[in-house]
mmCIF entry with sequence, helices, sheets and N, C-alpha, C, O atoms, coordinates in Angstrom:
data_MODEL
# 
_entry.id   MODEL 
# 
_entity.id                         1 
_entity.type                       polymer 
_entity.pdbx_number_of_molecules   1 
# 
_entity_poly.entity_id                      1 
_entity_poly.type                           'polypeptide(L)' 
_entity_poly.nstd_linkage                   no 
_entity_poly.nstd_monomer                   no 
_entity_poly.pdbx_seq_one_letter_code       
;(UNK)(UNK)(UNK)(UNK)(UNK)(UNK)(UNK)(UNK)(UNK)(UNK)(UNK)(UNK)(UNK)(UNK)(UNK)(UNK)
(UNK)(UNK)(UNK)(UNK)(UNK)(UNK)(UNK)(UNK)(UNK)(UNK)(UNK)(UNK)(UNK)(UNK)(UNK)(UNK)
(UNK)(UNK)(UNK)(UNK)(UNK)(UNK)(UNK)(UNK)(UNK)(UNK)(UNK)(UNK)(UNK)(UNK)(UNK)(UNK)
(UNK)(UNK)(UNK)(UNK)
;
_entity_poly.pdbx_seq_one_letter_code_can   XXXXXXXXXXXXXXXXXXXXXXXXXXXXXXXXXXXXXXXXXXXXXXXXXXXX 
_entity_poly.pdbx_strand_id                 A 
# 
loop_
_entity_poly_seq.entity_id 
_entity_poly_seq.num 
_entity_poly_seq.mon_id 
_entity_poly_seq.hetero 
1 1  UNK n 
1 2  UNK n 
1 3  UNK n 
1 4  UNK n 
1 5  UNK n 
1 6  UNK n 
1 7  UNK n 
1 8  UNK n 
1 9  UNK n 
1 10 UNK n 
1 11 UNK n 
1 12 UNK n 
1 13 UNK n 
1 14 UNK n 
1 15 UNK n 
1 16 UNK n 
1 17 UNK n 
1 18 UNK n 
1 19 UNK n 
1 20 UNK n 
1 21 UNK n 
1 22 UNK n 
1 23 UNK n 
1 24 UNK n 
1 25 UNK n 
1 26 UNK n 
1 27 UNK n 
1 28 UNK n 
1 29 UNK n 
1 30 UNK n 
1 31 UNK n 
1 32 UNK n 
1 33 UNK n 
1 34 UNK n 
1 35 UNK n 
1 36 UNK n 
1 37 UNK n 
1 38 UNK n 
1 39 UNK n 
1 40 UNK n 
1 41 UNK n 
1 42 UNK n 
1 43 UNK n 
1 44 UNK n 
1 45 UNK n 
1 46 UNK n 
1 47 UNK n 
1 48 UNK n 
1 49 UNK n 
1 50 UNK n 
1 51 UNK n 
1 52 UNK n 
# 
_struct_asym.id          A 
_struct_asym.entity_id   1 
# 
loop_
_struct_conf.conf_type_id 
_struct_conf.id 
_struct_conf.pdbx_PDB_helix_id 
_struct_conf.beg_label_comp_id 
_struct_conf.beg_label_asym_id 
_struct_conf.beg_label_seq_id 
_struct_conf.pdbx_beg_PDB_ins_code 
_struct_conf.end_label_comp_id 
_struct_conf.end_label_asym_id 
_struct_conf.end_label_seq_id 
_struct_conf.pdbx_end_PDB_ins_code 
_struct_conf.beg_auth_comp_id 
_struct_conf.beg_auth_asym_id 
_struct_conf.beg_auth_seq_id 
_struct_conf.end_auth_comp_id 
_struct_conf.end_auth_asym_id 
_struct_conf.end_auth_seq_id 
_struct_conf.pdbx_PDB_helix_class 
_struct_conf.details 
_struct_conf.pdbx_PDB_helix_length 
HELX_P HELX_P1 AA1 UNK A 2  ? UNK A 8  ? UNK A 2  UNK A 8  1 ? 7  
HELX_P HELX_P2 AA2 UNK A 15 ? UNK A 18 ? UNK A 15 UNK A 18 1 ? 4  
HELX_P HELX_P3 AA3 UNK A 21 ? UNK A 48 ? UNK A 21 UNK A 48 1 ? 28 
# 
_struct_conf_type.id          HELX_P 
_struct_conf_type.criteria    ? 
_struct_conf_type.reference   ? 
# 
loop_
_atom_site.group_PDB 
_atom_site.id 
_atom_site.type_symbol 
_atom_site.label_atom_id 
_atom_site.label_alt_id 
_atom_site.label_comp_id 
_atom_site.label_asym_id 
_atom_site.label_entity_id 
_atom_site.label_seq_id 
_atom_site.pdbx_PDB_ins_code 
_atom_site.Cartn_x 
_atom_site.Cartn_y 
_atom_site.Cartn_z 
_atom_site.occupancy 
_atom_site.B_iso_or_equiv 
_atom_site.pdbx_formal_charge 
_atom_site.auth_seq_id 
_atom_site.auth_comp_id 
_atom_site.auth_asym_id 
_atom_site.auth_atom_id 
_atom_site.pdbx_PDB_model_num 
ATOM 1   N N  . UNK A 1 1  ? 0.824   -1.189 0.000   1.00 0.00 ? 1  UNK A N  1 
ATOM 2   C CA . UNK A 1 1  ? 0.000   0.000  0.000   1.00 0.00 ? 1  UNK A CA 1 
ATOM 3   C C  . UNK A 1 1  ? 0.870   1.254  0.000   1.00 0.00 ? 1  UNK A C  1 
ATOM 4   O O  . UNK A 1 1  ? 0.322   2.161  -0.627  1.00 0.00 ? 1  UNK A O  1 
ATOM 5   N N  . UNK A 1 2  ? 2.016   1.573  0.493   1.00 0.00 ? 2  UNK A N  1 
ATOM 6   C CA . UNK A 1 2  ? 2.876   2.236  0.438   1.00 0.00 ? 2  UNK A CA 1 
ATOM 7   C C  . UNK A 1 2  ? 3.297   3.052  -1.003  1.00 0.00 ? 2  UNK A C  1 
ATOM 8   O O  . UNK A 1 2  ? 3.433   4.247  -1.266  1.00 0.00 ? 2  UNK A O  1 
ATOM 9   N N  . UNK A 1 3  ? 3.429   1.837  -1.779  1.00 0.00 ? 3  UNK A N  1 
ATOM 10  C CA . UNK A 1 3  ? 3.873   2.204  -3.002  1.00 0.00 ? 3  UNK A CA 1 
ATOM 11  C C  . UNK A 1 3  ? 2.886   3.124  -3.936  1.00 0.00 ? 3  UNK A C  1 
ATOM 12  O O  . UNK A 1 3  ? 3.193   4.055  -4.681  1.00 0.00 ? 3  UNK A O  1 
ATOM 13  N N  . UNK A 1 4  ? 1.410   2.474  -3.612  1.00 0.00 ? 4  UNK A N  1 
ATOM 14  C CA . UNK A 1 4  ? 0.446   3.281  -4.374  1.00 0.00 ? 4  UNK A CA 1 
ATOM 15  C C  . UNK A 1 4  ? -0.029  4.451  -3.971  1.00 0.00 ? 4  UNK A C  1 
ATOM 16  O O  . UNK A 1 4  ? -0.784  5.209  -4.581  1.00 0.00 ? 4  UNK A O  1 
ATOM 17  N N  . UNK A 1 5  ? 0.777   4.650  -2.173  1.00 0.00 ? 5  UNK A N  1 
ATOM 18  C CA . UNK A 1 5  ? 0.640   6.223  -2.011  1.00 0.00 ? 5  UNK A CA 1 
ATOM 19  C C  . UNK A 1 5  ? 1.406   7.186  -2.488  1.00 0.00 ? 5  UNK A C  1 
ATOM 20  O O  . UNK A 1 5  ? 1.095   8.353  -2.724  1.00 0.00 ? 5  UNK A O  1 
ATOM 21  N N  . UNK A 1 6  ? 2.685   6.514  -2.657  1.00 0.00 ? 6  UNK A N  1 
ATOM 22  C CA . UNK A 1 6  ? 3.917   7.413  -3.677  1.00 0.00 ? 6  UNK A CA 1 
ATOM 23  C C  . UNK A 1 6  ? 3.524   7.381  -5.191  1.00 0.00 ? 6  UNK A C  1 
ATOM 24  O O  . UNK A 1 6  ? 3.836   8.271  -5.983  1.00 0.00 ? 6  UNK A O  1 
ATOM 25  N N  . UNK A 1 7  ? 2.734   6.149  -5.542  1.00 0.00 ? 7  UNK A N  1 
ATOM 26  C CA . UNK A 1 7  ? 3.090   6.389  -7.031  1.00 0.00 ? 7  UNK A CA 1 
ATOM 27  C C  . UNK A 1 7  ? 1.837   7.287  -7.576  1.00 0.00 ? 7  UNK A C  1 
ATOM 28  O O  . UNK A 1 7  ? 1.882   7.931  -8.624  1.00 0.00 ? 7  UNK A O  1 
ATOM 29  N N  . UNK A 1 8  ? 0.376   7.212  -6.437  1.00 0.00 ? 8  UNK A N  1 
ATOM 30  C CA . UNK A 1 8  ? -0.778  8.057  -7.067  1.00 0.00 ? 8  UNK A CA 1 
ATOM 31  C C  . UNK A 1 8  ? -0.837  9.069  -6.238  1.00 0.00 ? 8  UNK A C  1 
ATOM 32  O O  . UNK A 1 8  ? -1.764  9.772  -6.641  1.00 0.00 ? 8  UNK A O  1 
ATOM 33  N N  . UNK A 1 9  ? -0.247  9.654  -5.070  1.00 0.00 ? 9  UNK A N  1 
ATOM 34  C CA . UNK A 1 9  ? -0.115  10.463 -4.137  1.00 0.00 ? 9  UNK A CA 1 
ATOM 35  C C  . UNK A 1 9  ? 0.774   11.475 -4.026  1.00 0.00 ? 9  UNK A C  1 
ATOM 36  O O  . UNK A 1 9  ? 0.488   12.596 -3.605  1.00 0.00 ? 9  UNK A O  1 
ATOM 37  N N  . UNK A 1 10 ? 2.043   11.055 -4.456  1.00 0.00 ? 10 UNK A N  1 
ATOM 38  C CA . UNK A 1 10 ? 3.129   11.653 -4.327  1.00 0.00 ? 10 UNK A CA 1 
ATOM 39  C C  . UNK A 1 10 ? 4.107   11.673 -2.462  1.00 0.00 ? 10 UNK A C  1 
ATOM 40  O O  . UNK A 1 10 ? 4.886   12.461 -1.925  1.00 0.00 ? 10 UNK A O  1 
ATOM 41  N N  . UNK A 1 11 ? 3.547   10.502 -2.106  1.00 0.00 ? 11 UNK A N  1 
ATOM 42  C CA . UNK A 1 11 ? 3.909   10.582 -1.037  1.00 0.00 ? 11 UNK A CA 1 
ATOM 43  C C  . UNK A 1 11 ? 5.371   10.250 -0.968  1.00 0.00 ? 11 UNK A C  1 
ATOM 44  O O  . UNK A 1 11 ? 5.803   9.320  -1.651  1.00 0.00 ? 11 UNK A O  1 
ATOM 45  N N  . UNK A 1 12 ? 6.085   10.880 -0.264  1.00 0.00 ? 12 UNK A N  1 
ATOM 46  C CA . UNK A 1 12 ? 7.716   10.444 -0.037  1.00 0.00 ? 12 UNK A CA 1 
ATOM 47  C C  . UNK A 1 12 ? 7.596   9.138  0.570   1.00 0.00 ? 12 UNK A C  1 
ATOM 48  O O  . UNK A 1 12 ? 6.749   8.766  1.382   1.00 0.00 ? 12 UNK A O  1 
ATOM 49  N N  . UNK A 1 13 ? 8.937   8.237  -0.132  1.00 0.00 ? 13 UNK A N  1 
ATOM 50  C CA . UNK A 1 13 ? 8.853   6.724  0.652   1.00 0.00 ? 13 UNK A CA 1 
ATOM 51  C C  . UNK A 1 13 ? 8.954   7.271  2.510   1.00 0.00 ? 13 UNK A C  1 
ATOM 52  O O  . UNK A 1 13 ? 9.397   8.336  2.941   1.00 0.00 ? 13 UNK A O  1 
ATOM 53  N N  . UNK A 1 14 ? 8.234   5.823  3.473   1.00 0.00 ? 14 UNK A N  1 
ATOM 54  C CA . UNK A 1 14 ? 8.262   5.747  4.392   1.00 0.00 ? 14 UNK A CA 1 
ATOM 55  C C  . UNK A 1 14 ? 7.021   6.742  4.678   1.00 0.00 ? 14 UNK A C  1 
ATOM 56  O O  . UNK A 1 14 ? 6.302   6.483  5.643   1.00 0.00 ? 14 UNK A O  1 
ATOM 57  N N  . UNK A 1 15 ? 6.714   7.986  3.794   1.00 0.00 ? 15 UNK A N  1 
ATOM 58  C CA . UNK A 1 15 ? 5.236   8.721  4.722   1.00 0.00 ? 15 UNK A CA 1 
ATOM 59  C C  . UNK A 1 15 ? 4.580   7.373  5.487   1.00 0.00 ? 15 UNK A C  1 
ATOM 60  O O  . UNK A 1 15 ? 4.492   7.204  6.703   1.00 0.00 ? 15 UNK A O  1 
ATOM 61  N N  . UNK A 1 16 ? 4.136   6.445  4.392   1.00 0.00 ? 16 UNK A N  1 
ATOM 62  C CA . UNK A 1 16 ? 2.740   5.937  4.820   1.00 0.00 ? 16 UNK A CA 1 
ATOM 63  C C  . UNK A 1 16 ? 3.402   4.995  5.840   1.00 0.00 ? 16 UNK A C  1 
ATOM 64  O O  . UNK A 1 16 ? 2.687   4.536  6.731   1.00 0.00 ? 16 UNK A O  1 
ATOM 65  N N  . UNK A 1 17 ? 4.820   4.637  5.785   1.00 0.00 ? 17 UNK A N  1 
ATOM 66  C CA . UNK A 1 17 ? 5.077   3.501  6.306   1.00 0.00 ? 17 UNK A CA 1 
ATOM 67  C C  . UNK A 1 17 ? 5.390   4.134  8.155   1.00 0.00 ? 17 UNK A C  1 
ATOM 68  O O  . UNK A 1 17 ? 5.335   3.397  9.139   1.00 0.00 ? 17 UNK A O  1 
ATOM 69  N N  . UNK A 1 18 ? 5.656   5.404  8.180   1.00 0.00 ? 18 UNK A N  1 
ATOM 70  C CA . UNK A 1 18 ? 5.927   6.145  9.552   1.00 0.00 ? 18 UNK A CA 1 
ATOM 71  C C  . UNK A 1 18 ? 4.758   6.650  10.490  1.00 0.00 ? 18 UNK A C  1 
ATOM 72  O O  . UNK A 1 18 ? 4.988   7.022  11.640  1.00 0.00 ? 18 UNK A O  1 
ATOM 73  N N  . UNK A 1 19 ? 3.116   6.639  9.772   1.00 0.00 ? 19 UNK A N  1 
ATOM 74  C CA . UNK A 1 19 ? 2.161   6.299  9.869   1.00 0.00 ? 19 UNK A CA 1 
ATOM 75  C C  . UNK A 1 19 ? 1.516   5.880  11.527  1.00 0.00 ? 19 UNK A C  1 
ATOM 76  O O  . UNK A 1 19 ? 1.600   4.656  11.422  1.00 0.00 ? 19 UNK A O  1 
ATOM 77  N N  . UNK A 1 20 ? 1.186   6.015  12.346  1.00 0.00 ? 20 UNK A N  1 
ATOM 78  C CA . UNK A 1 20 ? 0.188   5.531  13.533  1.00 0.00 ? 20 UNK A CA 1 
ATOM 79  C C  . UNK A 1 20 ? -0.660  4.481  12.431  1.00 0.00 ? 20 UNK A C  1 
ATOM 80  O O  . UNK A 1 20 ? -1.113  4.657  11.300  1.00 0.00 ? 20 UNK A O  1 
ATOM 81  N N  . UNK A 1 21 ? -0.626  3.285  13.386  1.00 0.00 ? 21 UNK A N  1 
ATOM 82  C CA . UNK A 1 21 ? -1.744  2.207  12.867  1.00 0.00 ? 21 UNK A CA 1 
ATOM 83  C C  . UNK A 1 21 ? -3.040  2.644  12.271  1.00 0.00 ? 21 UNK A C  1 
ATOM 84  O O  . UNK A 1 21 ? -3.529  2.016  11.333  1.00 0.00 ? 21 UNK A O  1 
ATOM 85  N N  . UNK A 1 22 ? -3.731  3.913  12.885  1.00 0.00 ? 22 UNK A N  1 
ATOM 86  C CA . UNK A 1 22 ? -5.055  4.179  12.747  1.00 0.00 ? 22 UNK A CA 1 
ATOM 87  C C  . UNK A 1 22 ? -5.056  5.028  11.961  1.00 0.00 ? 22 UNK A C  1 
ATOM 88  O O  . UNK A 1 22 ? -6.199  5.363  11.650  1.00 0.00 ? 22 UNK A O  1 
ATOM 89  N N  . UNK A 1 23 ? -3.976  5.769  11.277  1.00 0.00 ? 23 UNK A N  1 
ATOM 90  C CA . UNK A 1 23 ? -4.273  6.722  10.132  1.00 0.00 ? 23 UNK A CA 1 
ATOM 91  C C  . UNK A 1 23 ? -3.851  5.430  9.188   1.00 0.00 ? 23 UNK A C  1 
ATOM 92  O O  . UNK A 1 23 ? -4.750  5.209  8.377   1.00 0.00 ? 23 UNK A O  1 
ATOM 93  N N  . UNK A 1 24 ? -2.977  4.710  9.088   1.00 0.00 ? 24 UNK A N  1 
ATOM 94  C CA . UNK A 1 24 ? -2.734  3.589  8.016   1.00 0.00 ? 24 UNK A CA 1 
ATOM 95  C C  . UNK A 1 24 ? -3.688  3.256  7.812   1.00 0.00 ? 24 UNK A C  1 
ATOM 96  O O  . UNK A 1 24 ? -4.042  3.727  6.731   1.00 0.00 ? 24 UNK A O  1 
ATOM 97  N N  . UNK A 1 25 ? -4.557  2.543  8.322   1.00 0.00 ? 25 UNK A N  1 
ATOM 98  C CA . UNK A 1 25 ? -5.936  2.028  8.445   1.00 0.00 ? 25 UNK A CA 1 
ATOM 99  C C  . UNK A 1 25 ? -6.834  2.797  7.429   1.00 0.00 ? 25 UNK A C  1 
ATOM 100 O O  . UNK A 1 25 ? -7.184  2.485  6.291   1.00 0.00 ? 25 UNK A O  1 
ATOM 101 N N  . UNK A 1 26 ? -7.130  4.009  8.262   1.00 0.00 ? 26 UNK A N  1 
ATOM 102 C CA . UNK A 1 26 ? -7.442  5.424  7.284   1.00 0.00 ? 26 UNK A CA 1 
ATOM 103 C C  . UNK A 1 26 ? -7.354  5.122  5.734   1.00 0.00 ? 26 UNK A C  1 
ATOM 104 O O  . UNK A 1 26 ? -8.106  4.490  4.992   1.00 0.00 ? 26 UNK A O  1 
ATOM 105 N N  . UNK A 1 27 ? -5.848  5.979  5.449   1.00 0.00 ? 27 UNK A N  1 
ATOM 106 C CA . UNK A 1 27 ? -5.336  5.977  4.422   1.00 0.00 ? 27 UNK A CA 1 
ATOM 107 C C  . UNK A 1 27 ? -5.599  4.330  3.213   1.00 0.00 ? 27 UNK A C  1 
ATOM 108 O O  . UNK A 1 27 ? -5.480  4.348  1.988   1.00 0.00 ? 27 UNK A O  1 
ATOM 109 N N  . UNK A 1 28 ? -5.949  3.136  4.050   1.00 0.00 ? 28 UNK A N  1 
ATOM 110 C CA . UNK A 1 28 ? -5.508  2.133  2.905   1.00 0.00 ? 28 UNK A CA 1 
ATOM 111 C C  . UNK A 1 28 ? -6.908  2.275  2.754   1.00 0.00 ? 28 UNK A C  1 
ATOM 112 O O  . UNK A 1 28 ? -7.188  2.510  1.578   1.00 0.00 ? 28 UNK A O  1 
ATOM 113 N N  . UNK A 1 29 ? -8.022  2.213  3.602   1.00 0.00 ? 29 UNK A N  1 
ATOM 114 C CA . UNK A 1 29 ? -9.438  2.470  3.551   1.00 0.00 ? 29 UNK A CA 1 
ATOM 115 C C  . UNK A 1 29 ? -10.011 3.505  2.000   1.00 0.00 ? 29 UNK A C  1 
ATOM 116 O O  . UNK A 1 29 ? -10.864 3.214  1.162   1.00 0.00 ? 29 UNK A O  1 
ATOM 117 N N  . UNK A 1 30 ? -9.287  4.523  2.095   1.00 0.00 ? 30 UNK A N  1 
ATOM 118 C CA . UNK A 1 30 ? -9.102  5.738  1.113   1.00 0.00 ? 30 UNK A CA 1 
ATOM 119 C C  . UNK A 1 30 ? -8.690  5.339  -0.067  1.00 0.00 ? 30 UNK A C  1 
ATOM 120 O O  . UNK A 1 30 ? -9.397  5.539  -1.055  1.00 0.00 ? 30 UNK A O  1 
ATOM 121 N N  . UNK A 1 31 ? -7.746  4.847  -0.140  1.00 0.00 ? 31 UNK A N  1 
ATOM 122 C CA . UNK A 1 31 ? -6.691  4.369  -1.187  1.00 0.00 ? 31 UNK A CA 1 
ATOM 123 C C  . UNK A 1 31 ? -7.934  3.330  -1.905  1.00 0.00 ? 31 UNK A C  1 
ATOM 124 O O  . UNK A 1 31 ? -8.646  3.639  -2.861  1.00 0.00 ? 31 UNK A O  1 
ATOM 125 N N  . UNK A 1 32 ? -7.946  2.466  -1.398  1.00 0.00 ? 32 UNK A N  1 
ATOM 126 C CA . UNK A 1 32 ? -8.938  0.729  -2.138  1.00 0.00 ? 32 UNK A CA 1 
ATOM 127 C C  . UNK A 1 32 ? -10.199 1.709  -2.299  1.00 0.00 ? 32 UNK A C  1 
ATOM 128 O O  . UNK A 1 32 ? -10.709 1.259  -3.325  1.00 0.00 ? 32 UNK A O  1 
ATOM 129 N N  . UNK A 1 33 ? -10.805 2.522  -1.988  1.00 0.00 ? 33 UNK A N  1 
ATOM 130 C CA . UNK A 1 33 ? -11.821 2.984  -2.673  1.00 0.00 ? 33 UNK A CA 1 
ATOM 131 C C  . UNK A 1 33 ? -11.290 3.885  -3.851  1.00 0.00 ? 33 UNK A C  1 
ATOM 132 O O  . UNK A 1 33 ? -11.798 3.921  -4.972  1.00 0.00 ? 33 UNK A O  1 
ATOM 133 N N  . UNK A 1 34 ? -10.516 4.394  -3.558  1.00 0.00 ? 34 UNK A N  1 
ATOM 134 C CA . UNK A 1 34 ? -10.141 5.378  -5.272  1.00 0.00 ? 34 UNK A CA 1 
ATOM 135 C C  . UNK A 1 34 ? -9.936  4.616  -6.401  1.00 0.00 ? 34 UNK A C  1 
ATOM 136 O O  . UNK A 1 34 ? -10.392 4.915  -7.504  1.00 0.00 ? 34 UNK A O  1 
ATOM 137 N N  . UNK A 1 35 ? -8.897  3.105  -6.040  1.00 0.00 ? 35 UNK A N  1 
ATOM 138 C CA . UNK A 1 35 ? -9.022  2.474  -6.796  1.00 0.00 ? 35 UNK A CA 1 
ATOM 139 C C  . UNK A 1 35 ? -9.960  1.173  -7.641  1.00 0.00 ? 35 UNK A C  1 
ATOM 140 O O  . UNK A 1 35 ? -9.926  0.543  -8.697  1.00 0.00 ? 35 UNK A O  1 
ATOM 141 N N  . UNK A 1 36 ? -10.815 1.282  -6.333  1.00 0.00 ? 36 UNK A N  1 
ATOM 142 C CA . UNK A 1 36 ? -12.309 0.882  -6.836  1.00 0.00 ? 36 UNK A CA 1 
ATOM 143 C C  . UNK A 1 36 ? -12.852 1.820  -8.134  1.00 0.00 ? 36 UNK A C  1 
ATOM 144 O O  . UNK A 1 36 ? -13.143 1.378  -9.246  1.00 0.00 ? 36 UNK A O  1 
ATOM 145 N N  . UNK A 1 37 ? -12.916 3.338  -7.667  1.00 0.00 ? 37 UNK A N  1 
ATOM 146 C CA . UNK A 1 37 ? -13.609 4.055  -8.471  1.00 0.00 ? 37 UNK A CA 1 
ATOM 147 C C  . UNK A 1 37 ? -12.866 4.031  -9.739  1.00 0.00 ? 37 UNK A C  1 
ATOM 148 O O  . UNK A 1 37 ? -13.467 3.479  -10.661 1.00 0.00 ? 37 UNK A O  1 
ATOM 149 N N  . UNK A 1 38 ? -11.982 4.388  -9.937  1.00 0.00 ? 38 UNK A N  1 
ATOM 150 C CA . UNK A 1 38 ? -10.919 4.054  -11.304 1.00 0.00 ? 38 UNK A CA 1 
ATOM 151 C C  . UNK A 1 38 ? -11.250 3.087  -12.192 1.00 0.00 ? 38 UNK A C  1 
ATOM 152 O O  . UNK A 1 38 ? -11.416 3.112  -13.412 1.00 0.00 ? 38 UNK A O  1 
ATOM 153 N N  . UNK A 1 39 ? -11.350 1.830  -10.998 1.00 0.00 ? 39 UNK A N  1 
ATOM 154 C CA . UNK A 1 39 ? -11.602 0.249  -12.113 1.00 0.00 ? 39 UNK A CA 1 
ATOM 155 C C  . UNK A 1 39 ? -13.178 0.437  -12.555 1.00 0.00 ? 39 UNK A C  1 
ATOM 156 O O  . UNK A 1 39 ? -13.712 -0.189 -13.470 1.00 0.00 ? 39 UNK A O  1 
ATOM 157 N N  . UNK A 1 40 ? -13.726 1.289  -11.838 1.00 0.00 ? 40 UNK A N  1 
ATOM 158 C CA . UNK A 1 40 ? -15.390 1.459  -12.622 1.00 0.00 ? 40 UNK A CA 1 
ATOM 159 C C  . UNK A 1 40 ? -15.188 2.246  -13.712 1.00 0.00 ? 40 UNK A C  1 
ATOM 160 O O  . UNK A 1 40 ? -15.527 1.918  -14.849 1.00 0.00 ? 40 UNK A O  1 
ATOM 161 N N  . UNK A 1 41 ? -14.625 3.323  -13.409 1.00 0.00 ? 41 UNK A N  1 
ATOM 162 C CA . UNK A 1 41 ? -14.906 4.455  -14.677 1.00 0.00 ? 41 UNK A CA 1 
ATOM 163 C C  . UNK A 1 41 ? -14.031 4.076  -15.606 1.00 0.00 ? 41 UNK A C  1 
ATOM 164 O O  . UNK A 1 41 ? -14.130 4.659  -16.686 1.00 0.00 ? 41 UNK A O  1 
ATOM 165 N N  . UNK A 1 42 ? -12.859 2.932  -15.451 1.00 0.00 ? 42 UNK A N  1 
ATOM 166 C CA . UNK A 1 42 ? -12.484 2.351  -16.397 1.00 0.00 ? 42 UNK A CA 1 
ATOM 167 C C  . UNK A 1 42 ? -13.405 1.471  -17.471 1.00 0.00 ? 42 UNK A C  1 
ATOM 168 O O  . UNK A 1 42 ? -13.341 1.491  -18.701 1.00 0.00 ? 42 UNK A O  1 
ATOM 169 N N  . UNK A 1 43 ? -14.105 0.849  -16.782 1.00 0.00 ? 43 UNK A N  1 
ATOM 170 C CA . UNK A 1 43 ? -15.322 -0.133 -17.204 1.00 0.00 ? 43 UNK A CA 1 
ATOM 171 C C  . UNK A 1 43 ? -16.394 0.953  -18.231 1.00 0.00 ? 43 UNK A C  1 
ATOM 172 O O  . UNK A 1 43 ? -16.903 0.536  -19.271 1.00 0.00 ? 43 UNK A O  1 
ATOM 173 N N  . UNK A 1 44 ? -16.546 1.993  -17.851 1.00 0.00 ? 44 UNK A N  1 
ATOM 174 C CA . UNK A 1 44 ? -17.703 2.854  -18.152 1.00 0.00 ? 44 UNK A CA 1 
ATOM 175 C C  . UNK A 1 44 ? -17.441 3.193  -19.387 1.00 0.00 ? 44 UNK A C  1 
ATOM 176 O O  . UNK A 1 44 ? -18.224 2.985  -20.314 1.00 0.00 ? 44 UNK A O  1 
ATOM 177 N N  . UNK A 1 45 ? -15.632 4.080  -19.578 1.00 0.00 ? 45 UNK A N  1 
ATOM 178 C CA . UNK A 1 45 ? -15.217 4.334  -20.851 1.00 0.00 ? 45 UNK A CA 1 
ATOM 179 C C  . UNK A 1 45 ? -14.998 2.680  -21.745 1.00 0.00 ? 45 UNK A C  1 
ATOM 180 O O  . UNK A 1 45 ? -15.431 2.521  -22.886 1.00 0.00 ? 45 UNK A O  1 
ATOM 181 N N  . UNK A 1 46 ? -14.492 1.922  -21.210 1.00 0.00 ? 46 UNK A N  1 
ATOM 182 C CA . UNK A 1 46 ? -14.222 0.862  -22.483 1.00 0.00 ? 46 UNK A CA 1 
ATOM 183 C C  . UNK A 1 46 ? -15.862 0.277  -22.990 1.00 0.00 ? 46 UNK A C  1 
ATOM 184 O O  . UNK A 1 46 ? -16.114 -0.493 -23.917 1.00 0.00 ? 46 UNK A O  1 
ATOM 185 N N  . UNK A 1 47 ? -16.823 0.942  -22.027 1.00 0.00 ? 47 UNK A N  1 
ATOM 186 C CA . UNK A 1 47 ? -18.078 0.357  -22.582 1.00 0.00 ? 47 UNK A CA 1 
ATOM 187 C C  . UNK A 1 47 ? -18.242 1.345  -23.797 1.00 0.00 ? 47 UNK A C  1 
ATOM 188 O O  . UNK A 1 47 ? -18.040 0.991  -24.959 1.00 0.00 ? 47 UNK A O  1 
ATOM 189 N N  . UNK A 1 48 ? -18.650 2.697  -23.407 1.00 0.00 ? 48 UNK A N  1 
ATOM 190 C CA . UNK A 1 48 ? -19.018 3.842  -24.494 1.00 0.00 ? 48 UNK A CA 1 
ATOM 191 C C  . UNK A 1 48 ? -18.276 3.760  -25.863 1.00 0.00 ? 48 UNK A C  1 
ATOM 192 O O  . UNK A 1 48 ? -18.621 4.066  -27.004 1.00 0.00 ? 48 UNK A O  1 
ATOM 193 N N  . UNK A 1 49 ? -16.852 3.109  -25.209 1.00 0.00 ? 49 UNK A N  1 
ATOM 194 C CA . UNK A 1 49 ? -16.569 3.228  -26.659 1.00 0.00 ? 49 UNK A CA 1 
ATOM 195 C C  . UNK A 1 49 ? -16.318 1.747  -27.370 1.00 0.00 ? 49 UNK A C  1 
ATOM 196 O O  . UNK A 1 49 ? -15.457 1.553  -28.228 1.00 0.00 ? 49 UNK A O  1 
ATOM 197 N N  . UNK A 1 50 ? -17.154 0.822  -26.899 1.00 0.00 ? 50 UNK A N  1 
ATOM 198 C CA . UNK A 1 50 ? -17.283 -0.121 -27.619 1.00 0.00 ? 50 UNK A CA 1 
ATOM 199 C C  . UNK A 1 50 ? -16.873 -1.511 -27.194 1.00 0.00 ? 50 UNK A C  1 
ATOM 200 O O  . UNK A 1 50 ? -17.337 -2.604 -27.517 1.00 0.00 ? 50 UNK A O  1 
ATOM 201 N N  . UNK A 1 51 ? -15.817 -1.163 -26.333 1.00 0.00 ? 51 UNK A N  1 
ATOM 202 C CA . UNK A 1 51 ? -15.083 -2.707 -26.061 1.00 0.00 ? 51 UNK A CA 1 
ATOM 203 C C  . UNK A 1 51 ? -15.718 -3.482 -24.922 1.00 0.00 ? 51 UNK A C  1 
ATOM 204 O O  . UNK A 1 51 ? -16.715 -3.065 -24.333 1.00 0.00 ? 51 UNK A O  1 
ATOM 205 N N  . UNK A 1 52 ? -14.982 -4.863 -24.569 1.00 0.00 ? 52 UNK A N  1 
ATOM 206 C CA . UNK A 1 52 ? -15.725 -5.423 -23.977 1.00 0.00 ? 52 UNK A CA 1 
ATOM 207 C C  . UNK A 1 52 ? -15.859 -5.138 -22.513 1.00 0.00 ? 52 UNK A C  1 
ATOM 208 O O  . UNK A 1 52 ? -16.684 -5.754 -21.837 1.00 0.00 ? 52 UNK A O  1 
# 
């Protein structure tokens, strides 16, 4: 989870990893829903425009 806060966040390595348990918690909570929403509106465009 770390990595996908630096690579879609811009977080410096170790932010997420220097973290209190309960903002980690937080943050991965946050994170798996954005990338929920992504894999939908991914779904939405490959529909409109045709694919499967």
């Amino acid at each position: 989870m770390d990595y996908l806060h630096y690579r879609f966040k811009n977080w410096k390595p170790f932010e997420y990893m220097s973290l209190p348990e309960g903002q980690k918690r937080i943050a991965r909570v946050y994170m798996r829903q954005e990338l929920k929403e992504k894999e939908e509106r991914n779904k939405e465009i490959q529909k409109a425009v045709g694919g499967s």
